[in-house]
RODO-2510 file (C-alpha; in nm, 4 decimals, decimal comma):
residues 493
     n   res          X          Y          Z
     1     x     2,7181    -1,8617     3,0929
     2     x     2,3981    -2,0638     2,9560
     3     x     2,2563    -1,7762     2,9268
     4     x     2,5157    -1,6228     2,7052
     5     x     2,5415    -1,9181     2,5124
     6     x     2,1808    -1,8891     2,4258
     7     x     2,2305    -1,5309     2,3179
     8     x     2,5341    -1,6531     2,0891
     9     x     2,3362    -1,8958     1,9464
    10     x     2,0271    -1,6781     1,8640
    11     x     2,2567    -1,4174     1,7073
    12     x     2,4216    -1,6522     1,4735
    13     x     2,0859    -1,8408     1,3583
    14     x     1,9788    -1,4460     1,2872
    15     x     2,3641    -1,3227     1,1698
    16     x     2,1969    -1,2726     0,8165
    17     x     1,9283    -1,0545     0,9326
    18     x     2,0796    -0,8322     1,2640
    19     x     2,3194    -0,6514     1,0107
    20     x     2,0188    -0,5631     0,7813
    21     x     1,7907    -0,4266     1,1011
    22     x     2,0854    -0,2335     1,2428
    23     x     2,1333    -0,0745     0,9548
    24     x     1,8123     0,0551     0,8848
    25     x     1,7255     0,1049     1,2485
    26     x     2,0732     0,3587     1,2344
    27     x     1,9543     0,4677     0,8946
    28     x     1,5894     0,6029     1,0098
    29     x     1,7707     0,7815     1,3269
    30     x     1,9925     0,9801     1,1102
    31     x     1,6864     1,0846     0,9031
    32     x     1,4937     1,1866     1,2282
    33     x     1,8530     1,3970     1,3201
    34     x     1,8603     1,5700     0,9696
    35     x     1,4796     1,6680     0,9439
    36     x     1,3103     1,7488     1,2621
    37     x     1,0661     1,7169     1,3280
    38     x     0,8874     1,5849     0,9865
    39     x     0,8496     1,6470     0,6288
    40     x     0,5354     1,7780     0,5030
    41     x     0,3008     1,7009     0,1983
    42     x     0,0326     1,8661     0,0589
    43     x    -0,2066     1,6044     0,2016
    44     x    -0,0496     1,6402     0,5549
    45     x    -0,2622     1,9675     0,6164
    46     x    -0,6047     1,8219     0,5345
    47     x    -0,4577     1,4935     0,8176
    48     x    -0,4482     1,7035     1,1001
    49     x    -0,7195     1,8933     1,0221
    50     x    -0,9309     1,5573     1,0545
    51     x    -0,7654     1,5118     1,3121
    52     x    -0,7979     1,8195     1,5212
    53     x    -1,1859     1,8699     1,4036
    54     x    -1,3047     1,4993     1,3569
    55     x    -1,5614     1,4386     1,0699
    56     x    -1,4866     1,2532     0,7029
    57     x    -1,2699     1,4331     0,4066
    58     x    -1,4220     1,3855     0,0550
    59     x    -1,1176     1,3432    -0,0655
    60     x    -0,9304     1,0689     0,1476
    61     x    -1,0791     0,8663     0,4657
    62     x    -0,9850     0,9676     0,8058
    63     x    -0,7957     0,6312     0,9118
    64     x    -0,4439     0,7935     0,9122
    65     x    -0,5946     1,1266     1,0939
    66     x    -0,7412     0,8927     1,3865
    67     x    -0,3856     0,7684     1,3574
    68     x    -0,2864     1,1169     1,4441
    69     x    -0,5441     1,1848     1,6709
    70     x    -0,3806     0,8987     1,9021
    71     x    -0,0626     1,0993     1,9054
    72     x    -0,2009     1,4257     1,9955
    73     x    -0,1275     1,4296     2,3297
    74     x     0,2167     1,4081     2,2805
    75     x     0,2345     1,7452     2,0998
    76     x     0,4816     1,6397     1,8942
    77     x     0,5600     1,5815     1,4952
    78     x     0,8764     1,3880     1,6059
    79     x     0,6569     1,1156     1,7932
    80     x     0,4826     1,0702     1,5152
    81     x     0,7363     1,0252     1,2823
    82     x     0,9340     0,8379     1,5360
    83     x     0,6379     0,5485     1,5095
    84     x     0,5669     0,5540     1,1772
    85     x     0,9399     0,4771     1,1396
    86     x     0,8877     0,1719     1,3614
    87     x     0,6098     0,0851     1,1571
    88     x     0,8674     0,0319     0,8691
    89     x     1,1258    -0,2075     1,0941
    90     x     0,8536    -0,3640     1,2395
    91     x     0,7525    -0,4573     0,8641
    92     x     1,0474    -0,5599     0,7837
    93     x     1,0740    -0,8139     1,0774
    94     x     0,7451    -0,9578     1,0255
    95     x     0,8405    -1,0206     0,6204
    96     x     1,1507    -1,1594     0,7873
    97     x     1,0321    -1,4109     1,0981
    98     x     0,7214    -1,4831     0,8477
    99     x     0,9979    -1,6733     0,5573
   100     x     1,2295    -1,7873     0,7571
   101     x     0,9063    -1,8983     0,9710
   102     x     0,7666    -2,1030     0,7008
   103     x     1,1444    -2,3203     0,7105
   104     x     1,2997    -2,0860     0,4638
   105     x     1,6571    -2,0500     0,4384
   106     x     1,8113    -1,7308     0,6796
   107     x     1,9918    -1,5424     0,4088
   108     x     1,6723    -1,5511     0,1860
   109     x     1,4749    -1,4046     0,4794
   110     x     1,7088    -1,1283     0,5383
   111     x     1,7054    -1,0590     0,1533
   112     x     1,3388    -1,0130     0,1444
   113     x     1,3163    -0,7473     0,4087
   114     x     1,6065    -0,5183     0,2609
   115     x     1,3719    -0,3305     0,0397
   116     x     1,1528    -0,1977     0,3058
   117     x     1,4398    -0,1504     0,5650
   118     x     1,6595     0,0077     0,3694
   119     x     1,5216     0,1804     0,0743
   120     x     1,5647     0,5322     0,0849
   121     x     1,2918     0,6193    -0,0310
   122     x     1,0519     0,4127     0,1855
   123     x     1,2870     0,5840     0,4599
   124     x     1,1631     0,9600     0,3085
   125     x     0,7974     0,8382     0,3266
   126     x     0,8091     0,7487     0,6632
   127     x     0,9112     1,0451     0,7499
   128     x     0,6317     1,2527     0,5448
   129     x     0,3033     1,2667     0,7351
   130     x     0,1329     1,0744     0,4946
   131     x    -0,0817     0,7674     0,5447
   132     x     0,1322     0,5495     0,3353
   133     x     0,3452     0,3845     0,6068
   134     x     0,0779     0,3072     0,7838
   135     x    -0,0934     0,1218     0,5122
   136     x     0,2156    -0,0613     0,4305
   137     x     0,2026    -0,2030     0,7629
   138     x    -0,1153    -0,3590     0,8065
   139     x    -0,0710    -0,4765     0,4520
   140     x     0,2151    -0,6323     0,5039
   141     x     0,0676    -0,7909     0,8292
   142     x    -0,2590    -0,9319     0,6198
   143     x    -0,0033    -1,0868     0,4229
   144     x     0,2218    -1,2140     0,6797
   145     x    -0,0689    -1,3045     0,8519
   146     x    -0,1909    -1,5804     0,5630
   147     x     0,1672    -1,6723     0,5001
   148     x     0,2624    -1,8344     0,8524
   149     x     0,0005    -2,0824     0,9221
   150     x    -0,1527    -2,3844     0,7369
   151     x    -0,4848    -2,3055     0,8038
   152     x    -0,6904    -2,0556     0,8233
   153     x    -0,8932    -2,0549     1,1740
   154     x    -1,1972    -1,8264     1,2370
   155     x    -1,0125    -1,6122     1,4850
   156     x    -0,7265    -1,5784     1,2389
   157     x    -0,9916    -1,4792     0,9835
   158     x    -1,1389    -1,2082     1,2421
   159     x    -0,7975    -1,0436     1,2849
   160     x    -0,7303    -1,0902     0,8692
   161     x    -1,0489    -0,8631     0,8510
   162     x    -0,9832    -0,6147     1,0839
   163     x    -0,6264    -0,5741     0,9419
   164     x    -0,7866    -0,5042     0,6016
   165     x    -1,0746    -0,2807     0,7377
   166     x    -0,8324    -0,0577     0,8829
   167     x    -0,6148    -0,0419     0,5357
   168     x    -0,8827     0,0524     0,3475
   169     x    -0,9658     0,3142     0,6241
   170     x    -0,6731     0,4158     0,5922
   171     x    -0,6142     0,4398     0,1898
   172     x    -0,9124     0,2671    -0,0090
   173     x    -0,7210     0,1060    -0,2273
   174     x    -0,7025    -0,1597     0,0562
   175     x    -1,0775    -0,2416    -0,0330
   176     x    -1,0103    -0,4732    -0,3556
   177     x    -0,8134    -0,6581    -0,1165
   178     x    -1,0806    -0,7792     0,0865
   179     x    -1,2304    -0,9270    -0,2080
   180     x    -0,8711    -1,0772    -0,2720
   181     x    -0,8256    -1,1896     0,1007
   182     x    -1,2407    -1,3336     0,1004
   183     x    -1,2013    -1,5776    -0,1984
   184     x    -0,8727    -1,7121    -0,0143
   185     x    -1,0986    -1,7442     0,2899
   186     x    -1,2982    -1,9263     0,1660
   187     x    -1,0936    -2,1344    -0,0649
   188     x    -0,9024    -2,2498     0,2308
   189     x    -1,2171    -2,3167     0,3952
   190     x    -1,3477    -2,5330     0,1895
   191     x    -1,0485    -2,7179     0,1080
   192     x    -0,9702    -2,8237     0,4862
   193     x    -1,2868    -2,7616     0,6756
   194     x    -1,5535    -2,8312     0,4191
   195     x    -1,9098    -2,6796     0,4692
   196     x    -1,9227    -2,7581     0,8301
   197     x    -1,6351    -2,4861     0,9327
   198     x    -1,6436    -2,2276     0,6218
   199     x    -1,9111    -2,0093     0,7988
   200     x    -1,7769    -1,9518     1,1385
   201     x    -1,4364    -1,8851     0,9361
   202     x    -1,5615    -1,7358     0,6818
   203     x    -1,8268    -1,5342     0,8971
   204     x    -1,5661    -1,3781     1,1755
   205     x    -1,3707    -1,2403     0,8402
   206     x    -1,6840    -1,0797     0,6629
   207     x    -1,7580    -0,9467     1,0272
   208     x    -1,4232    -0,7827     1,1017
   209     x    -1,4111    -0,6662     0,7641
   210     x    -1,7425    -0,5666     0,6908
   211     x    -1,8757    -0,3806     1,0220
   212     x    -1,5772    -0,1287     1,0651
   213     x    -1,6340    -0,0189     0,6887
   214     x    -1,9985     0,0020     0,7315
   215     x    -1,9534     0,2108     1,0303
   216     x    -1,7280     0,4652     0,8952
   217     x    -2,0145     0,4820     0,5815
   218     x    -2,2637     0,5411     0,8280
   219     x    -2,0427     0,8117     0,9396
   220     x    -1,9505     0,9656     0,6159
   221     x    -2,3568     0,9214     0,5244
   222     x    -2,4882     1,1337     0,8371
   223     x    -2,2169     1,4048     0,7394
   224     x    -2,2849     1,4548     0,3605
   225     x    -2,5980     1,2297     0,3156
   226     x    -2,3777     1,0571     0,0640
   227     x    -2,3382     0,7022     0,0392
   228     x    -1,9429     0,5950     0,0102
   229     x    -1,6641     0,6389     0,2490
   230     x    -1,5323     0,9216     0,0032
   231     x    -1,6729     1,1728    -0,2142
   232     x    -1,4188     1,2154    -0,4829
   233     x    -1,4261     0,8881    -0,7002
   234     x    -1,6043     1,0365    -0,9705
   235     x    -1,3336     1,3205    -0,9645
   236     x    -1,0722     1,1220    -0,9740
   237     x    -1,1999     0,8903    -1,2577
   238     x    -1,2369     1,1523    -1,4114
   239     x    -0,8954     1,3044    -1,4336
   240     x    -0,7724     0,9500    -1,5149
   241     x    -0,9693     0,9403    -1,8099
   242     x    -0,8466     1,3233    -1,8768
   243     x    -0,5200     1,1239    -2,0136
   244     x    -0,7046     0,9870    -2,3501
   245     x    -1,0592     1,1308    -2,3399
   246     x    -1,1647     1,2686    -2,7188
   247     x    -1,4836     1,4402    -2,7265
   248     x    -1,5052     1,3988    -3,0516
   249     x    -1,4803     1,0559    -3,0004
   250     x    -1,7492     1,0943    -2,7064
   251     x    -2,0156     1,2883    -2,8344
   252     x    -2,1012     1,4512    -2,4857
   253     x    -2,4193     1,5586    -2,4473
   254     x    -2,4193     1,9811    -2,3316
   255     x    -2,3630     1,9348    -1,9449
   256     x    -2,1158     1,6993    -1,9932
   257     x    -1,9068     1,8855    -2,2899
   258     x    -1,8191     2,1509    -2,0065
   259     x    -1,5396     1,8950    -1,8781
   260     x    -1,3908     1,8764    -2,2333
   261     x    -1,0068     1,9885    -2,2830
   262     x    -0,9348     2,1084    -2,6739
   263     x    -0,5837     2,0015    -2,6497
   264     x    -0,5054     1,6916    -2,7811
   265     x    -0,3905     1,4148    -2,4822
   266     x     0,0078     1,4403    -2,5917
   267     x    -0,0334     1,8130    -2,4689
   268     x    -0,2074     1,7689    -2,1539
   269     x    -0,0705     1,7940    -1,8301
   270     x    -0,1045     1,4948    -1,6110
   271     x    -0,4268     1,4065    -1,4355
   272     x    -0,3448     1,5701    -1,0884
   273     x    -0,3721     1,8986    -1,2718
   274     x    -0,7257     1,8450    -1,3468
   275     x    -0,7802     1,8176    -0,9991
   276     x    -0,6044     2,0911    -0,8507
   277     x    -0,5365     2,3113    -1,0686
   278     x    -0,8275     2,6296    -1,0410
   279     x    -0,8302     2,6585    -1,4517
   280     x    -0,9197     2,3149    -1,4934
   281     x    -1,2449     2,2115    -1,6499
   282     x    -1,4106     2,0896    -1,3296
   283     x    -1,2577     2,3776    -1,1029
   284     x    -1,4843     2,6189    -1,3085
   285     x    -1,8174     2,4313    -1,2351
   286     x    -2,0135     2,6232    -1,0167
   287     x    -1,9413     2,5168    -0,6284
   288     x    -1,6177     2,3113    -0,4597
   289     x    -1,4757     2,0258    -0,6596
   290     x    -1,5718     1,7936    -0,4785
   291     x    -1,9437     1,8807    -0,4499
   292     x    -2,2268     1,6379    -0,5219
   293     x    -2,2981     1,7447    -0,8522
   294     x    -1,9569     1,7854    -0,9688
   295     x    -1,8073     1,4431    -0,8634
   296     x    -2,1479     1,3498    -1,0142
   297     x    -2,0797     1,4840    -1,3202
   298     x    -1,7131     1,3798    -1,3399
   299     x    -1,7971     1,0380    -1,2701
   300     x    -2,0602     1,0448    -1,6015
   301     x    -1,7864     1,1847    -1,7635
   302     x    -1,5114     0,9034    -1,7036
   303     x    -1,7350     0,6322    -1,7577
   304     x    -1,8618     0,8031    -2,1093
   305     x    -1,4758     0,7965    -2,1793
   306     x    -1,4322     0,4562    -2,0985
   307     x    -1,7380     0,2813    -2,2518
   308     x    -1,6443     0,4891    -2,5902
   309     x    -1,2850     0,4446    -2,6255
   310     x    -1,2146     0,1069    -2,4136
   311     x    -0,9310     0,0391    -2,5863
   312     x    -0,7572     0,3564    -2,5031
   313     x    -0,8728     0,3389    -2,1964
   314     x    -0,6811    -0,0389    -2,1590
   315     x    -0,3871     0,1185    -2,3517
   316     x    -0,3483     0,4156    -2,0972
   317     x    -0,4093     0,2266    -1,8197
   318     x    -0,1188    -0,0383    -1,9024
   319     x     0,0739     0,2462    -1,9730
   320     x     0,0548     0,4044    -1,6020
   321     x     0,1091     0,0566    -1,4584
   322     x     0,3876    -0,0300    -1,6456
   323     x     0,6047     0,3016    -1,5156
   324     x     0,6283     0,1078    -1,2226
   325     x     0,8685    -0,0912    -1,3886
   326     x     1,0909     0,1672    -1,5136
   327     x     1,5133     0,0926    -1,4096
   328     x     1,5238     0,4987    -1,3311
   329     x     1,3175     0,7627    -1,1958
   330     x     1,1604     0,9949    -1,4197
   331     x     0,9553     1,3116    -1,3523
   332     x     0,6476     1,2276    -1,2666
   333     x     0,3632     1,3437    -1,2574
   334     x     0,4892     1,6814    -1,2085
   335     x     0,8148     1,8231    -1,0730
   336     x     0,6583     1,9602    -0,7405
   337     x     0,4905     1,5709    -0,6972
   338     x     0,8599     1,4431    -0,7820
   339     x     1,0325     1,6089    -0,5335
   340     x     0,8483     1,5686    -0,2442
   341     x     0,9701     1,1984    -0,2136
   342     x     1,3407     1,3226    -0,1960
   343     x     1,5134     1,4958     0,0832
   344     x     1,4868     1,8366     0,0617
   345     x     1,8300     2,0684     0,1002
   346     x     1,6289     2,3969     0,1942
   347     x     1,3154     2,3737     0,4420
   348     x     0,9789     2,4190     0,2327
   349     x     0,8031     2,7528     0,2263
   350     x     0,5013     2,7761     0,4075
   351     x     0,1257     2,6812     0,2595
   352     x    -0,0025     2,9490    -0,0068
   353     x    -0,3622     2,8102    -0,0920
   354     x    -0,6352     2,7978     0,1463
   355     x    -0,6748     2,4357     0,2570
   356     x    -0,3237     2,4332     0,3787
   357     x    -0,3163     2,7536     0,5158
   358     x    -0,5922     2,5986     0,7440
   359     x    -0,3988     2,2964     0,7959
   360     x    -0,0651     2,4551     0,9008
   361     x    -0,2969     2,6451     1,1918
   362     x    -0,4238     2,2929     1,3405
   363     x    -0,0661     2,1916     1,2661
   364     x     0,0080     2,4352     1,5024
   365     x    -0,2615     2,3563     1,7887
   366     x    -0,1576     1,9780     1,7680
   367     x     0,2412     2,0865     1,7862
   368     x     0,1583     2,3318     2,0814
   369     x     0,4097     2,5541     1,8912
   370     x     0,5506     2,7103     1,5387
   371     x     0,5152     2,5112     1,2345
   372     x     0,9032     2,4555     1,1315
   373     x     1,1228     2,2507     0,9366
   374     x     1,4739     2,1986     1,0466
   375     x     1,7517     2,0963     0,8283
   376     x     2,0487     1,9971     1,0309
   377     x     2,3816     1,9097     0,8970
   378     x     2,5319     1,6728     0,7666
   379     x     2,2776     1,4283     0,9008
   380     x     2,0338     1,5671     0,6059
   381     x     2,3320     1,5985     0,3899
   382     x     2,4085     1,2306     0,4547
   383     x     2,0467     1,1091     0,3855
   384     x     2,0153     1,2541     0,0314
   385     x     2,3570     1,0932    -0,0611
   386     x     2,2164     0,7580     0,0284
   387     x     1,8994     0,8339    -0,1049
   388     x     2,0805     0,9288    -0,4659
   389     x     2,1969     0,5112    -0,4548
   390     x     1,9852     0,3206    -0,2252
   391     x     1,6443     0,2186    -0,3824
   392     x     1,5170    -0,0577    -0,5706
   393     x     1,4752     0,0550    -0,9253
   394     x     1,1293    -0,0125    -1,0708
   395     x     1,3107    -0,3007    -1,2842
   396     x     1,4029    -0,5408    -1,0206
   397     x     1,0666    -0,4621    -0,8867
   398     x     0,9061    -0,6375    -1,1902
   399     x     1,1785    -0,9247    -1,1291
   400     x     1,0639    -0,9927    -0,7941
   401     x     0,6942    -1,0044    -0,8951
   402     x     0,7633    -1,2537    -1,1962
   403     x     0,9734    -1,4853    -0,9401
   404     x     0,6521    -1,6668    -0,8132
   405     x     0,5003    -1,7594    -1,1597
   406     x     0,8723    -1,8590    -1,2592
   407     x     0,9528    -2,0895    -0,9378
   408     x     0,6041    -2,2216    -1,0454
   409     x     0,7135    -2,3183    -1,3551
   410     x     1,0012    -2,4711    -1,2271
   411     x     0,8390    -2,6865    -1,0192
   412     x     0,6258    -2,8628    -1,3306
   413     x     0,7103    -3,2241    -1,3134
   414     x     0,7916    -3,3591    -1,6280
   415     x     0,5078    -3,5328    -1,9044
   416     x     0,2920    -3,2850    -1,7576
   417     x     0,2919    -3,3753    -1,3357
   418     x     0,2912    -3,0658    -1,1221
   419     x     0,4659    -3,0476    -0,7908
   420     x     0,2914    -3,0045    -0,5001
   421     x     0,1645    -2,6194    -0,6225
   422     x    -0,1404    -2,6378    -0,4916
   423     x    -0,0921    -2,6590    -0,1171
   424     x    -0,1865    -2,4013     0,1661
   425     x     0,1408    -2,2883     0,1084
   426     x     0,1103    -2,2209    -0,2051
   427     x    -0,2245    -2,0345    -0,1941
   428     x    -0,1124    -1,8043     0,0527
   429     x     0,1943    -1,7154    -0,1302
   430     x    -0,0468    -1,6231    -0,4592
   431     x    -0,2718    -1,4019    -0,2206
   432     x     0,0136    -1,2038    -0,1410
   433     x     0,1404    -1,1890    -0,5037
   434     x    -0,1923    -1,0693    -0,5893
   435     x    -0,2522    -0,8462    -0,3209
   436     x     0,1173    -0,6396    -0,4389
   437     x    -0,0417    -0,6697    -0,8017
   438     x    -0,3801    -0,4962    -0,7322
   439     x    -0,2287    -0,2557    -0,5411
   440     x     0,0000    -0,1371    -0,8365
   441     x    -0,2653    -0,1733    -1,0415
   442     x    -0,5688    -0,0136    -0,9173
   443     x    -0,4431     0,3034    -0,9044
   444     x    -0,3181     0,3071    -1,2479
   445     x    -0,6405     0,2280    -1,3567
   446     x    -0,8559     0,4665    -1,1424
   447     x    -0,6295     0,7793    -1,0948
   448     x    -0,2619     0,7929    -1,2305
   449     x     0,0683     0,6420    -1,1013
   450     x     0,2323     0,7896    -0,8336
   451     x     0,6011     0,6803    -0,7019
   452     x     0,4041     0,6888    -0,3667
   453     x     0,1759     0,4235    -0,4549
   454     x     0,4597     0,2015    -0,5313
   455     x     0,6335     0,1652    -0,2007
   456     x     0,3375    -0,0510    -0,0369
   457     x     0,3269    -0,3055    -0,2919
   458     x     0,7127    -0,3422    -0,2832
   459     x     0,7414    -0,5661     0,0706
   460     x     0,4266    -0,7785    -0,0260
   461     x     0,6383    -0,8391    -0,3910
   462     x     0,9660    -0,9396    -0,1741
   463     x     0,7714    -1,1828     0,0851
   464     x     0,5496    -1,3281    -0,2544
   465     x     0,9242    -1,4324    -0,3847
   466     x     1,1105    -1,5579    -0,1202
   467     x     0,8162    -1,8098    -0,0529
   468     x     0,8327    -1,9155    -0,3824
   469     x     1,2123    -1,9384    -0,3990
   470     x     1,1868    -2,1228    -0,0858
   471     x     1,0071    -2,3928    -0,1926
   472     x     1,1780    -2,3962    -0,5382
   473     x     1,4946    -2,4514    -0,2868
   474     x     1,3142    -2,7298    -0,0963
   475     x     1,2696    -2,9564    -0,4097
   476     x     0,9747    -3,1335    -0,5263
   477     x     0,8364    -3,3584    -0,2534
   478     x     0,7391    -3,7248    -0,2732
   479     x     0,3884    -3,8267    -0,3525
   480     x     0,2920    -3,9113    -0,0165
   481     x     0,1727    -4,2928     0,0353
   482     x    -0,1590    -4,4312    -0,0240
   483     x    -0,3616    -4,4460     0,3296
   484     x    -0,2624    -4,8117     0,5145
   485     x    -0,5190    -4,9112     0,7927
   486     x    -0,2832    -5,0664     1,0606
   487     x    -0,3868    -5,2997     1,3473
   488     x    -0,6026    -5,1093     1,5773
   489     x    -0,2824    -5,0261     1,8590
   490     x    -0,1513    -4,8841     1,5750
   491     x    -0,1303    -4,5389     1,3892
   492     x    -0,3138    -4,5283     1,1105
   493     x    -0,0820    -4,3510     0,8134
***
């Protein structure tokens, strides 16, 4: 019976959150029902072929193929998808025990993790075999991670590091945040430990950060002789800059002119095209795309763009970040892009260009079988219904990222006195904001927007503003008391 009553009790401190966990956890096993054994993206081919012949891509790092290279003996798609689903509840309960954690109020917990438990769309992604959901989770655990303790120690600064080497292994947009998660290091260092504990702390988090990077550099370096951990950042900068570029503006010299597009920017198609596409500029230079020379080349070209027209540069680059914003969900950037984040009603047809084609045959060797999509009804049929309502519109996405500068706000004291803003606490909750900033921005400025990109940055937004609307709920404290020496069988306060 005690041990009943326990349960009881446990269930109703949680009664906010259980409903919310069920749901999704029901939600992600209908998906799994209605699309066996996963959906596919054009990057899923050049995954498992990492994965099945080990070595860096020049395009994306090999974190999420090692990822599937753990799986491989299972043989199986649906195992994969099957964790990276788990890797989205298990998100959502660490957003979740993290507030309510930190002495925030249950029903503000559970709100917070609704958006990755339940949005359709982060549902879809799971289910693509695409590095994405992966990244969201260590992410989300770097930022969980600062949020639940007042201090940072030096082995909670080695695991901090090793969280963020593997996301930017993984996707390296993750490597910014290192440089966001270091200067909160070492802020919180120096603010409780002073000089005499900031190295060891500050140390184990350059260490677990730094070596696994290096590492995979070293790797990438004895493979290409290039130093990086990818080969196409000149490639994609310039595509990105593809959006406003003016060589008339530019004045290219000769070898750089080749990369020039005639049309004017309002009739250009968006910068993925001038990636993929074989008639693009760069796809005509002699040798692959992502060469030496021609990422070379492209990267000359981008920053030409940028240090001549800056301003449209700025312009363009506020204009891709601000479609994450948007209350609906327009085309973009291209209709085939579009609709591989939505449940498909017919299987998709099978690779037609030669990277893919290569893929689907490791696909293949890894499955131990055929390469098929299944569409089973009305599972399927049920998931695109839900997916046609449930998401969080680009809107309230914006609202939840302007909730910590407004609880801030609300917090000044009057005649100028702040509240107590400046706390651990506080700092951690800004490192997160920040963290779901730069990851909706860098990609706007380097490459283009991409729904995708969005759905990472979304959880770290939620847990940002329940923090702050927790302690905008808690009230402004009192000023504690000035120090009192007391006799010496006494405390001293």
């Amino acid at each position: 019976m005690a041990q009943m009553g326990r349960i009881a009790a446990w269930t109703r401190r949680h009664g906010w959150f259980l409903p919310v966990f069920a749901l999704g956890s029901a939600l992600r096993i209908v998906t799994m029902a209605g699309y066996r054994p996963a959906l596919w993206f054009p990057d899923s081919y050049t995954y498992v072929v990492t994965a099945m012949r080990p070595r860096p891509d020049l395009v994306r790092p090999a974190g999420y193929s090692m990822f599937l290279r753990l799986l491989e003996p299972f043989h199986s798609f649906a195992v994969v998808t099957l964790v990276q689903h788990l890797t989205g509840l298990l998100a959502g309960v660490l957003i979740y025990v993290t507030v309510w954690r930190m002495g925030g109020r249950a029903w503000v917990a559970a709100l917070a993790s609704v958006p990755v438990l339940l949005d359709a769309y982060q549902i879809q992604l799971e289910h693509l075999l695409v590095s994405d959901s992966l990244f969201t989770l260590l992410v989300v655990a770097a930022g969980c991670l600062v949020a639940r303790g007042p201090a940072v120690s030096p082995r909670t600064a080695l695991a901090l590091g090793l969280l963020l080497a593997a996301a930017t292994l993984t996707r390296t947009v993750g490597l910014p945040l290192i440089a966001v998660f270091g200067l909160y290091v070492l802020w919180r260092g120096l603010r409780e430990g002073g000089w005499r504990r900031l190295p060891r702390t500050l140390g184990a988090f350059l260490l677990a950060a730094v070596v696994p990077i290096g590492a995979y550099g070293g790797w990438f370096y004895a493979t290409y002789h290039r130093v990086g951990l990818v080969g196409s950042n000149g490639v994609f900068l310039y595509s990105r800059t593809m959006m406003f570029a003016d060589c008339a503006v530019m004045k290219p010299p000769p070898d750089l002119a080749v990369l020039c597009d005639p049309r004017p920017p309002s009739a250009r198609p968006s910068p993925p095209d001038y990636i993929w596409n074989p008639e693009s500029p760069l796809a005509r230079q002699p040798g692959i795309t992502f060469s030496r020379a021609n990422d070379a080349l492209a990267n000359r070209f981008g920053m030409l763009a940028i240090r001549s027209q800056p301003l449209d540069f700025a312009g363009s680059a506020l204009t891709e970040f601000a479609r994450s914003f948007t209350l609906g969900r327009p085309v973009y950037p291209d209709r085939a892009t579009y609709e591989s984040y939505e449940f498909p009603v017919t299987p998709p047809p099978p690779p037609d260009r030669d990277p893919a084609i290569t893929g689907a045959a490791f696909a293949e060797q890894y499955e131990q079988g055929p390469l098929t999509v299944t569409i089973a009804e009305p599972y399927a049929g049920w998931m695109r219904a839900y997916q046609d309502v449930a998401y969080l519109p680009g809107a309230f996405l914006l609202i939840l990222l302007l909730v910590p500068p407004a609880a801030a706000l609300s917090r000044l004291r009057p005649r100028g006195r702040r509240g107590p803003t400046g706390d651990g606490g506080s700092l951690a909750a800004w490192a997160v904001w920040l963290t779901a900033v730069a990851l909706l921005a860098a990609p706007a400025a380097t490459a283009a927007f991409d729904y995708r990109y969005v759905l990472p940055a979304t959880p770290l937004a939620c847990l940002a503003a329940a923090l702050a609307v927790n302690r905008a709920l808690s009230g402004p404290r009192e000023t504690p008391p000035e120090p009192v020496e007391m006799r010496n069988d006494q405390a001293v306060l």
